[in-house]
N, C-alpha and C positions, 0 to 999 in steps of 0.2 A: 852299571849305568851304561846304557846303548843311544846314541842319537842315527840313525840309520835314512837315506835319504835315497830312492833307487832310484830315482833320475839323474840323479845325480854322480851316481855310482861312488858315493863318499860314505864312512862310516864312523862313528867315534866309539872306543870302548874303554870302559872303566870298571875293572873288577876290583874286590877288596884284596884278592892277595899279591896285587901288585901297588896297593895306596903307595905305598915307601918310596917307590920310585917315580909317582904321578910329579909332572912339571905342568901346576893348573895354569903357568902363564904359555904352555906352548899350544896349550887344549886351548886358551880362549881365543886367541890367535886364530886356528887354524878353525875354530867355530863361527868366530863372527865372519871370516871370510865364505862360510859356507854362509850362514844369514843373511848375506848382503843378497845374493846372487836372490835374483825376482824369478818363480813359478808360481805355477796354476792356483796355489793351495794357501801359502802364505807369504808375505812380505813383510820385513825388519829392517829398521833404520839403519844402517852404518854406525849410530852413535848406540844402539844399546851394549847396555854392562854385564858382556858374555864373561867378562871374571866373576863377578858376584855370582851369575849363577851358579860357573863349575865350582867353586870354593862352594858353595852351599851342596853340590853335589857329593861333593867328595868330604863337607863336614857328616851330612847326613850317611854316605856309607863309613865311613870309623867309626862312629857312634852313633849308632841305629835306635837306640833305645835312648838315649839324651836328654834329660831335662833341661830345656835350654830356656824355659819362661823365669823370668826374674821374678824373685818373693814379692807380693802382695805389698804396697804401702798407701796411705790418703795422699791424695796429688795433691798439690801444693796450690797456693791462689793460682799462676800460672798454667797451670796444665790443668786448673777445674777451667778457667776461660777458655782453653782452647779444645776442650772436651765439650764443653755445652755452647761452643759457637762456629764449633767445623761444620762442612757445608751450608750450600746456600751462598749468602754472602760472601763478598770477598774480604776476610777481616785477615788484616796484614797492615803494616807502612805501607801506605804507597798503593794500597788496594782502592780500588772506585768502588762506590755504592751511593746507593738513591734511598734518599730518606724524606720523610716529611715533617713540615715545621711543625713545632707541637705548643712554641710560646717564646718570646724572648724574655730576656736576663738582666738587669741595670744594674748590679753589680761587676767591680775592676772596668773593665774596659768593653763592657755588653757581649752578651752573648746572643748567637739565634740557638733555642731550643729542638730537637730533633732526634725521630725516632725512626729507627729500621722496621721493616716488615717483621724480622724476628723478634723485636720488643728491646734491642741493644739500644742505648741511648746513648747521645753524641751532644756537642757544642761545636759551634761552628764562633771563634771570636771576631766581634765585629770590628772591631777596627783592623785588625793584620789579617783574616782570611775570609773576609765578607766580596769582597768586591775590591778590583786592582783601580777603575776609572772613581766608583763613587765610594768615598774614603765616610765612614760613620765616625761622627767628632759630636760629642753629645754637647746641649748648653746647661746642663744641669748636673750637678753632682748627687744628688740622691738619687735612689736605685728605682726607685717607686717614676719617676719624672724621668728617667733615662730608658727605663724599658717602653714607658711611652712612643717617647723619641725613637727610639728605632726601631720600635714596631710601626710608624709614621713613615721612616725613611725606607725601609724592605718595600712599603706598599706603592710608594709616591717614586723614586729611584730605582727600585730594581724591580718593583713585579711584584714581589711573593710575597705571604701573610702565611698566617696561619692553615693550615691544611694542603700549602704548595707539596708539591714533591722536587727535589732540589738532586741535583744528582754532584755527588762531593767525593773528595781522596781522602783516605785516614792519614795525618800527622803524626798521630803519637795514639797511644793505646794507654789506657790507665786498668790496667787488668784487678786489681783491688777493688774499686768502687764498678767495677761494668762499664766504664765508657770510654767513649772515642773521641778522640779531637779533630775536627774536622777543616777542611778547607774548600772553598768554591772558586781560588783562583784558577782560572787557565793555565797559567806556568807554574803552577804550584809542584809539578814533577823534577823543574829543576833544582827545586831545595830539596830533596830529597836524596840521601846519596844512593848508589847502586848499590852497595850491600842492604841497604835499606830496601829499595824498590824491590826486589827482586826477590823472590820465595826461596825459604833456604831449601836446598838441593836434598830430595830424596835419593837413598841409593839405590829406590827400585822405579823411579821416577825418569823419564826420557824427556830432556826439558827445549828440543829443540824448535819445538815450533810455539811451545811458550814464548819462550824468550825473545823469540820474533817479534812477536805479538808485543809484551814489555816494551821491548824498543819502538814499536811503532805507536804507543801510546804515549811514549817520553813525547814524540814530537810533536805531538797537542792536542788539544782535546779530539774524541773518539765520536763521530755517529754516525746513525742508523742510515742509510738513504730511504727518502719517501716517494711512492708513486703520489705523487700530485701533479695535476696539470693545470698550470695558472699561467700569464705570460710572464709576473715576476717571480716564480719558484725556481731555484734552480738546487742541485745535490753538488753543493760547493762548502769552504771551509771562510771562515770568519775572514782570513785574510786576503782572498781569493776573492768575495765577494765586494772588499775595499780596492782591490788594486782593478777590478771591472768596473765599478762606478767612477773611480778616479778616471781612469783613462778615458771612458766617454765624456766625466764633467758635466753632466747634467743636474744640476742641482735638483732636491727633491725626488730623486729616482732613489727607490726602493727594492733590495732582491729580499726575497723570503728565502730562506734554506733550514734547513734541519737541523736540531736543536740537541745538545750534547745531555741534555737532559730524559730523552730516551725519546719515546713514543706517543709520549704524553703532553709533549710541547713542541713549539716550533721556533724558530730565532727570525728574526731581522737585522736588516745591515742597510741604514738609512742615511744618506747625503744629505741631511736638513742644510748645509751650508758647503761652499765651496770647500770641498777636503775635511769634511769637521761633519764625525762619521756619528750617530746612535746606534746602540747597538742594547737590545734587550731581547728577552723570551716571553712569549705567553702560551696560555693553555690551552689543551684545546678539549673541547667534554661532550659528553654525549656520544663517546665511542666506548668499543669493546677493550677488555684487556688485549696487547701487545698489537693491533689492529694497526698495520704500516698505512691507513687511508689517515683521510683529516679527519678531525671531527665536526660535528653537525656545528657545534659552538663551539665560538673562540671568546676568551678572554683577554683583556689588556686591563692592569690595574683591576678598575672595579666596573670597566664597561664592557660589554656582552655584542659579538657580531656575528650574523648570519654564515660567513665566508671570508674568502679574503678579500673577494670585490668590496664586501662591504667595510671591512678595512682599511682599505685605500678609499673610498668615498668619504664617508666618514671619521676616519681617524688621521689618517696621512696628511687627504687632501687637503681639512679648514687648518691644518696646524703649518702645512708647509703655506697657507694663504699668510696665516698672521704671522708668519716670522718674517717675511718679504717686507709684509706693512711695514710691521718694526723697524725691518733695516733702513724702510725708506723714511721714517717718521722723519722731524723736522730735529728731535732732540738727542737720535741715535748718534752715536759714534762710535767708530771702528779701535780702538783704542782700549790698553790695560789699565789696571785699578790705579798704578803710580803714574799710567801719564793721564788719567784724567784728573787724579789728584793736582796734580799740577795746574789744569786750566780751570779746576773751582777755584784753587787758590790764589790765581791771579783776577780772577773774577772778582772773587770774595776783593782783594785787594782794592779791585776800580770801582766797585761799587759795595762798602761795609754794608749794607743795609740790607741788601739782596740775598737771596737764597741760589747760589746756582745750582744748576742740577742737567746730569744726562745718561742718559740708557746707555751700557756697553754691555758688548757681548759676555756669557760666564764660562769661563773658560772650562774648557770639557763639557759642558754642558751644551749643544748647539738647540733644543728645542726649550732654552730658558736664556734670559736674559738679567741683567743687575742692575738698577735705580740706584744713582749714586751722585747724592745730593751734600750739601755745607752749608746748614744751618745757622753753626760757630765758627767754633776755631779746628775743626776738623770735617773730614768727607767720611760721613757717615753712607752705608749700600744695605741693599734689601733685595733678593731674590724676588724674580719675576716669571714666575712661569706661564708654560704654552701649552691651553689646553684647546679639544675639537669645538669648543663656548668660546675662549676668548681668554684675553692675559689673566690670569689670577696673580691677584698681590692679596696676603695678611687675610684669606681663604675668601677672597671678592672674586668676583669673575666680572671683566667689564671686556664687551665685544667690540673696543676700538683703543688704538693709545690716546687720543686724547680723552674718553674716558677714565680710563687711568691715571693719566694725569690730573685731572679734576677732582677725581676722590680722592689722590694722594694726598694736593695741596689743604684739600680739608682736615684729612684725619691724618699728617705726617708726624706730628705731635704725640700717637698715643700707638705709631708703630710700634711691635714687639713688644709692650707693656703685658707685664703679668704679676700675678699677684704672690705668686713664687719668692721665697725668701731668695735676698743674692747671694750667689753662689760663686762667683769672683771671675766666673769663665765667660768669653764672648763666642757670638758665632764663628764656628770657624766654615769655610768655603773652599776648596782647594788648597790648605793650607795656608790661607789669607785671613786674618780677621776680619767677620762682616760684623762690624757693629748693630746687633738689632735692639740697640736703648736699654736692655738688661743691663743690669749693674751697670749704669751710670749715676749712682751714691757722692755722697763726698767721700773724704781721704778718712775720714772721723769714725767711718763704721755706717752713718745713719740710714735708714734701714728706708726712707722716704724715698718714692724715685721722684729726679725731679726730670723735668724738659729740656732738651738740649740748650745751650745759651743761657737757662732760665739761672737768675742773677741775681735771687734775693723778691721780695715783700711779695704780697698775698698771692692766692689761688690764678687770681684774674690780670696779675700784673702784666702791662704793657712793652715793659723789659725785655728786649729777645734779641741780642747781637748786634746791641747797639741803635737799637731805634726798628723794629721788625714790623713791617704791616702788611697789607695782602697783596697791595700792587706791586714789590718789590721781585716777584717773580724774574 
């Protein structure tokens, strides 16, 4: 064995009737010192593993003739998954990949459905790895009525449905059944340990600008930059684009930036309210595979825009109009769930017969608001969302709050009624119960829903929290 370098004027030699005497750790040494050195012809990292080769050099002259393949056996579950799923993906702990929804799940604790390009199926669990701001807490315990629900909440909260393409880290690997457990959190690398994250180490493998790369991916989500030219695009990171709208403080200012879900989407980072951020993805269609321009069509939920101008006219602008209304209505208040519990209650207390009631803001939520009224002996609340139409309550769209309030006062009686067996669970809202009149049964089991306050005899009794009538407002 000869390594010979004439520019160098260096040479290495390795004959077999000197093996006996070979010191392969003085030869790696003084080889990789040769490898480091940069000419015309080739150039080698500093980190390659100049031992493994001479040891392979010098296994190959002792025993020239060597059978060194190991006997034939059937790979085991393990090594058939990682035989019929090497390249392409990156399937590992800790590995990213882009998959599309294929269905949800109402079973344990709901799953989103999802499949790879290669045909590997995954779950993504909706309660711990769906979403860190908007937490899925179903109102139903059957499976049939929970994959409802959050196939309702992906479309209404985060964007996606069926056919999205979601860009996620593998958790855990179930190598027996084919699947992958998936997550969509942003910090989801910090649950993740390093020997986890991290590809186990080939010995003919040079893993230094990997591992670069690994680390710069621990510190948060990874994208593409896009040529687009808009005056709110900018090629910034989620937190970057909150700490520039903060500091200017303009409320309703909007930056668009590029979306960790590849090519195929784009993000926003919206100030609906003073410091009280939105922050979602939508799609964009009618372009080529991997195509860094925009596409012809954007998508938000299930509404379709030309551009982004047209985004901002029509989606931004009427929503950032009614949430201002809102603030300014007559019934709003700035205030949380327990302290406006307290001003119905006193309410309630100066005047039994009354109904108070007032809009406060939902927390994390800044383009929705909470109707949170006392009928009885409790402050029952209802989700109010903000759509480019106008407030939707109980799937109404009315384009003013005192519309809204008008239809409430009518039909406040038969919110959230369903004909759903009960199931013993209330709304839950950021970890607050919203009461939406579900299972409010007696203690007996009886399966009748009845009306808030409502206190015994017929359908049409006048009994409502002590004497209830309509001017009581």
């Amino acid at each position: 064995f000869a390594l010979k370098d004439s520019s160098l004027g260096a040479e290495f030699k390795l004959s077999g009737d000197k093996l006996s005497n070979v010191n392969i750790d003085e030869i790696s040494a003084d080889l990789k010192q040769l490898l480091t050195i940069k000419d015309d012809y080739l150039t080698f990292s500093s980190d390659h593993d100049t031992s493994t080769t001479v040891a392979w050099c010098y296994e190959e002259l002792k025993f020239p003739f060597a059978e060194k393949r190991r006997p034939f056996k059937f790979p085991d579950s393990d090594e058939l998954f990682d035989l019929l799923t090497s390249g392409g993906d990156d399937i590992r702990k800790g590995g990213e990949v882009t998959a599309k929804i294929n269905g949800f799940d109402g079973y344990g604790d709901g799953s989103v459905d999802v499949r790879l390009a290669s045909g590997l199926r995954g779950k993504i669990n909706a309660r711990k790895n769906l979403s860190s701001n908007n937490v899925f807490t179903p109102r139903s315990n059957y499976p049939e009525d929970k994959s409802k629900e959050l196939e309702a909440f992906c479309d209404t909260r985060l964007g996606i449905y069926i056919g999205s393409d979601v860009l996620c880290r593998i958790t855990d690997i179930d190598k027996t059944r084919f699947t992958l457990h998936l997550s969509t959190l942003e910090n989801i690398v910090d649950f993740l340990k390093e020997a986890d994250f991290i590809r186990p180490k080939d010995p003919c493998w040079i893993p230094t600008k990997s591992a670069e790369k690994e680390k710069q991916m621990k510190k948060g989500p990874v994208f593409l930059p896009r040529r687009i030219t808009h005056p709110n695009f900018q090629n910034i990171s989620r937190q970057d684009a909150e700490n520039q709208l903060s500091k200017k403080g303009l409320v309703g200012e909007v930056i668009f930036r590029p979306s960790s879900r590849g090519l195929t989407a784009l993000s926003l980072t919206w100030m609906v309210q003073l410091n009280k951020f939105e922050h979602f993805a939508f799609e964009e269609l009618d372009k080529k595979k991997n195509d860094p321009e925009i596409g012809k069509k954007l998508r938000i939920k299930k509404l379709t825009f030309e551009d982004l101008d047209d985004v901002m006219a029509n989606y931004i602008t009427p929503i950032n109009n009614f949430v201002q209304d809102m603030i300014k209505f007559r019934k709003y208040k700035e205030k949380t769930y327990d302290e406006i519990q307290s001003v119905n209650d006193a309410e309630k207390k100066a005047n039994p017969g009354g109904i108070p009631y007032y809009i406060i803001p939902y927390e994390n939520h800044p383009t929705s608001f909470v109707l949170a009224y006392r009928p009885n002996t409790r402050t029952y609340r209802v989700p109010v969302g903000v759509t480019p139409d106008g407030y939707k309550l109980e799937n109404k769209i009315h384009n003013n709050a005192e519309a809204l309030i008008a239809w409430f006062k009518k039909n406040y009686q038969t919110i959230g009624k369903t004909n759903n067996r009960y199931t013993g669970n209330r709304d839950q809202y950021d970890g607050r119960p919203l009461h939406s009149h579900r299972g409010n049964y007696s203690s007996r089991g009886d399966n009748r829903q009845r009306s808030h306050g409502y206190s015994g005899g017929g359908r049409n009794s006048n009994r409502y929290g002590g004497g209830y009538n309509q001017q009581n407002w």
